[in-house]
N, C-alpha and C positions, 0 to 999 in steps of 0.2 A: 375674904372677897378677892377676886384677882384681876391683876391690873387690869388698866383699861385697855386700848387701843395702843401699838405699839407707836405710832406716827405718836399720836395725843403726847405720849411720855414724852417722847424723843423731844420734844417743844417744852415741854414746861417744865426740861430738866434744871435748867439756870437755879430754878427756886425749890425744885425738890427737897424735903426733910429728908436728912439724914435717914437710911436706913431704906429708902421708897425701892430704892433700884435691886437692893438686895433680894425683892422676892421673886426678880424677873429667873427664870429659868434658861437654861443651856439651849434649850428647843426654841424658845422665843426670841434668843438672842441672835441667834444665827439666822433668821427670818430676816435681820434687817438689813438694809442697805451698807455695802462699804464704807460710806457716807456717816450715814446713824448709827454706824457700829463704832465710827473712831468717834461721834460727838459720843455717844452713851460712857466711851471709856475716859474719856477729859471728865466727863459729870460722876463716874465711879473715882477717877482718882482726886475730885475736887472732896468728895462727901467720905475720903478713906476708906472706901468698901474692896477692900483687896481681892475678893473673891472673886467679883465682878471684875473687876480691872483684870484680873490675868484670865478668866473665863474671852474678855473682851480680845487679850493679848492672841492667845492661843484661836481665834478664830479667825481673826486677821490677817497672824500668821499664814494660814493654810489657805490664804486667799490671793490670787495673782494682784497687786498693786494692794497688797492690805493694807500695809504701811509706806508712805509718799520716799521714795529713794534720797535720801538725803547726804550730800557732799561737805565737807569743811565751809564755812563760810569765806564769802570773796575778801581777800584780803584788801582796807585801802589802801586806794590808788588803783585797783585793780581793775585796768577794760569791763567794759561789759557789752556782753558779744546780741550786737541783733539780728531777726532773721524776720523777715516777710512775716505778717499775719499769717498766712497760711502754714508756714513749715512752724512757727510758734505753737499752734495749736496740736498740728501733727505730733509734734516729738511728746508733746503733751496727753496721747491717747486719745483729741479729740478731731474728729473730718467733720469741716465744713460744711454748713447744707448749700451756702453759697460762698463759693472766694471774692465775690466782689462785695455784695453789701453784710456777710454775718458778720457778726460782733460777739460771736460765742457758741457753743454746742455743750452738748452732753454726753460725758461718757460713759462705757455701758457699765460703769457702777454704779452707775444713777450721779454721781456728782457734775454739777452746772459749773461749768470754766467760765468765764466772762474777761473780754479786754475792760481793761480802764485806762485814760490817758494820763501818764503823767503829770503833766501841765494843769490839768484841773481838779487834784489832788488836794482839799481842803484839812491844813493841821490844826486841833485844839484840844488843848487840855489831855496830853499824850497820845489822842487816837487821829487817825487818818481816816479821811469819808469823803466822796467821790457822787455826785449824781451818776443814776444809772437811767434811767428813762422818766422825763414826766410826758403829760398830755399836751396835744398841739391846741391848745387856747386861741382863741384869734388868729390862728396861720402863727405863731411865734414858736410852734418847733415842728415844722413840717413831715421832717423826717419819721418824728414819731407815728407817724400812719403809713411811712411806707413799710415795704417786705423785712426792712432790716431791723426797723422800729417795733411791728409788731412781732417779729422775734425775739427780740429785747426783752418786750413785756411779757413773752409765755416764760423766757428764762428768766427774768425776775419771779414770777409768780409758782414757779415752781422752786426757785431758791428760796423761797419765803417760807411756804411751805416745808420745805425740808430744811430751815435753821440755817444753814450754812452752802458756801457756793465757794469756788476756788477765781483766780484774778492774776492775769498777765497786764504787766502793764505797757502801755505803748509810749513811745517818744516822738518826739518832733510835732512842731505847733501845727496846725490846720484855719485856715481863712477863719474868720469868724462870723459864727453863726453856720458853719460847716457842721455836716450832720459826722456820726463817731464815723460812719464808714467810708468818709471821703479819703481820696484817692491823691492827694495834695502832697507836699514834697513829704517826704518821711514820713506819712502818714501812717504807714503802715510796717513801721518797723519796732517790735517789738522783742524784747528779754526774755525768753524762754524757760532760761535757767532759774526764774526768780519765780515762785509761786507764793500769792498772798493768800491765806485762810483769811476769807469775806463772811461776815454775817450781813446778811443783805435785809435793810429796815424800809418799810412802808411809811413814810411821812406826808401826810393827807393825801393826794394821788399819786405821789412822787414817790419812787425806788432809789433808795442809794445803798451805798456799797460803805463799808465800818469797819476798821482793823487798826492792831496796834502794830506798831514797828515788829514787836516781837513774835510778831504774827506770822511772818514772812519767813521764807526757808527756800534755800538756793537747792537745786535739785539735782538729778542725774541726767541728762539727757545726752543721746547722740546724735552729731550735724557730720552730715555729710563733708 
């Protein structure tokens, strides 16, 4: 029988038996997203199918940003350099649809960037998890119905779908009950260098964003 739907797999790799991945073919691998090609190779090299794994290596290889550019990690105590939302995003391979209210784009590897703010960075039980959008109930998150809000929600929904999403995070606090794209003192100064691998989960209407420390990887990027 052969596999199903490549999206279908790419989703229900987590649980895969042993051995599912290995009947995927060179043809069909290369069909996927730069995205779903680096989750199918964590899930090849989770289940030891080495053939896959370097079939996964060798295509990514040959692919401009196959693999995220990765530098030494920042030493502590070490600065950490912020620049504008907008040039964050930039050095990141991702423009804007709006400099005043996004909160995220996608780039043309199909992978969904998303800001998250520091300050409202929830830890337990080793993982870090962040709300990303919920529904404006009674007028209690207004934002969520403006242009920025419901951008939010097409990049959640398309991060859902595709398993995985990438995460700059931002600093400095915002008035409260400030929507993520306020414009408030350092509101929009964000880390560039630091990129989080996000699985992005649906909890009843609510999107949040899920990762472990180990998650994160300090990057290449150049600032003018």
């Amino acid at each position: 029988m052969k596999p199903g739907p490549v999206i279908k797999d790419i989703r229900a790799a987590p649980i895969l038996p042993r051995g599912r991945v290995a009947k995927w073919s060179k043809e069909q691998i290369d069909k996927l997203t730069t995205l779903e090609l680096r989750a199918l190779l964590a899930n090849a090299e989770r289940l030891k199918e080495t053939e896959i794994a370097a079939l996964c290596n060798e295509l990514l290889d040959a692919r401009p940003r196959g693999h995220p550019l990765v530098r030494r990690p920042r030493q502590a105590g070490e600065a950490r350099r912020l620049v504008t939302r907008g040039k964050a995003f930039e050095v990141n391979g991702v423009r804007l649809r709006n400099r005043v209210w996004s909160c995220g784009g996608i780039r043309t590897d199909g992978t969904v960037l998303l800001s998250v703010r520091a300050e409202e960075v929830q830890e337990a039980e080793g993982a870090n998890s962040c709300l990303l959008w919920a529904p404006n109930v009674a007028d209690s998150r207004p934002w969520s119905d403006s242009p920025g809000g419901k951008e939010r929600l097409e990049h959640c929904r398309i991060a859902l779908e595709r398993g995985a999403a990438e995460g700059l995070l931002i600093y400095g606090k915002r008035a409260a009950g400030a929507p993520p794209g306020d414009k408030g003192p350092r509101a929009d100064r964000v880390d560039a260098e630091t990129l989080l691998n996000l699985r992005v989960e649906k909890r009843g209407d609510e999107y949040w964003a899920r990762w472990t420390p180990a998650e994160k990887r300090v990057v290449v990027n150049s600032f003018e």
